[in-house]
N, C-alpha and C positions, 0 to 999 in steps of 0.2 A: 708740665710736659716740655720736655727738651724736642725743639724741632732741627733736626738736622741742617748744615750748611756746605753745600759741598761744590770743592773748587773744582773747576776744569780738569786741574792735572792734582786730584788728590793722590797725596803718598801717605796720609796719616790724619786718622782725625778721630781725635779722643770725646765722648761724650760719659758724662755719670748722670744716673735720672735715680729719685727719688731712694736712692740711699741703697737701692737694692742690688746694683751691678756696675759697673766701668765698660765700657768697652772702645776698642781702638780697633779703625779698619783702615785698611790697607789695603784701597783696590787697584787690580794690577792687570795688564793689557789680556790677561785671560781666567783672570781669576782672582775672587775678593777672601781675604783673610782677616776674618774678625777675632780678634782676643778677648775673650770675657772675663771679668774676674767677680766673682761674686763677695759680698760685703756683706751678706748675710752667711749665717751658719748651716741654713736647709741648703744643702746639696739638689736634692729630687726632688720630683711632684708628689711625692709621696707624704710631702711636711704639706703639702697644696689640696686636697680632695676633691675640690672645687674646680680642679681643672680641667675633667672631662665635660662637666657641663658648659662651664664657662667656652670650651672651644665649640660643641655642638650648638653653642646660641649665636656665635658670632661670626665661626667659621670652622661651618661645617663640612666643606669640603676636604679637610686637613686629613679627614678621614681616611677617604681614598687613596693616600698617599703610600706608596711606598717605603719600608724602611728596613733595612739590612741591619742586624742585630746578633749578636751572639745565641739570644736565646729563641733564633728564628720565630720572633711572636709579629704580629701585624701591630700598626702603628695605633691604634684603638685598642690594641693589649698593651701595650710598650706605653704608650701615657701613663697608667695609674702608677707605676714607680720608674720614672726614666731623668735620666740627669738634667738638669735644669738649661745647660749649654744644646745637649741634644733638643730639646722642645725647641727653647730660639731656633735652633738650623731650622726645624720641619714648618714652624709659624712661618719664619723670611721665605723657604722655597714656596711656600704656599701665597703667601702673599706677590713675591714675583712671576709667578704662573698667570693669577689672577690680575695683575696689574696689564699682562702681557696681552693677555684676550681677550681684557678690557677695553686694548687701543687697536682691536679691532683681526687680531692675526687667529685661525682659528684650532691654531696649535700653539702649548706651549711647556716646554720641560728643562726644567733644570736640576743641578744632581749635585749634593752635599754633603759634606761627612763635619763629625765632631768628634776631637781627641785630647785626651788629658792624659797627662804622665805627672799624679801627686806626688811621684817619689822625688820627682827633680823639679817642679814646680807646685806653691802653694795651693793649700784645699781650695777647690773652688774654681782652678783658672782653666779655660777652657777656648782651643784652638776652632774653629769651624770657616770651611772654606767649602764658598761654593763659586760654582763657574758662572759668573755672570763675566761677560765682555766688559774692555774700557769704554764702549760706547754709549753701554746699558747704565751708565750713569747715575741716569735723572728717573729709571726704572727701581735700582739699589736704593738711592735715597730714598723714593717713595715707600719702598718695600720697608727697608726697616724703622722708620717712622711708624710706622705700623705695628711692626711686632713690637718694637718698643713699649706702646701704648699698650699692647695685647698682655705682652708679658708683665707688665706693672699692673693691671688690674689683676691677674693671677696671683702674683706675688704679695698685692696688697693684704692680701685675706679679711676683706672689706665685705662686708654683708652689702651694702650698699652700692654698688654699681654705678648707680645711674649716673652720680656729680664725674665719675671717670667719665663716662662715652660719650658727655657733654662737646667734645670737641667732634664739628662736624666732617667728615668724610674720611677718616681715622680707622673707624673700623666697619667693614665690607660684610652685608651680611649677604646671603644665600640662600 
């Protein structure tokens, strides 16, 4: 597991975990711009089956989530075939929700989109930007440490589980 390290004043920081994706974030006084590139060839959850379960066992509140969509379907429709960039967006807002009302506030909402242009950029790469402040920092890191770990045991297509979620406070169950 790659544990994130993040400076005071990040303008850029590249992480690659377990062969499965690259990503570079870029967070910015009102907003974080992650670039995904995937390394694998499954595009969707749809190469994943495993993914609706695996999210109702560990974080089931993803459910509840909001998600704006072409084919206006709710995000518990929208998981069994949705891009693999969009899933990271919805895991990271849900985990910086949860991170937030955690430390005690008892609202918490943040709002993200995910966008790919394959025609000008390789299969696979995937822009996702959501509004976290520069302040929310040490919030962002937690967060995606998280979906990281989330989204690698998805990706893994490991019958076996359990040696993943070995690392303790990683993943938040509900």
């Amino acid at each position: 597991m790659t544990k994130l390290k993040f400076v005071e004043k990040l303008e850029l920081t590249e992480i690659r975990d377990k062969d499965f994706y690259t990503l570079s974030i870029d967070h910015q006084p009102t907003q974080t711009v992650i670039l995904m590139k995937l390394l694998i060839p499954e595009l969707t959850t749809r190469y994943f089956p495993q993914t609706h379960k695996l999210l109702g066992l560990y974080l089931p509140t993803i459910f509840k989530s909001a998600c704006y969509n072409d084919e206006h379907l709710s995000f518990p429709q929208e998981v069994a075939c949705t891009e693999l960039g969009h899933l990271f967006e919805h895991i990271l807002l849900e985990y910086l929700c949860i991170i937030k009302l955690e430390s005690g506030l008892e609202y918490a909402s943040f709002e993200g989109v995910t966008n790919w242009d394959w025609t000008k950029d390789p299969m696979g790469t995937f822009y996702i930007t959501v509004n976290t402040k520069y302040q929310e920092l040490e919030v962002l890191s937690s967060a995606v440490d998280k979906t990281v770990t989330l989204m690698n045991i998805i990706l893994s297509k490991n019958k076996d589980y359990s040696s993943l979620l070995s690392i303790p406070g990683i993943i938040t169950r509900h």
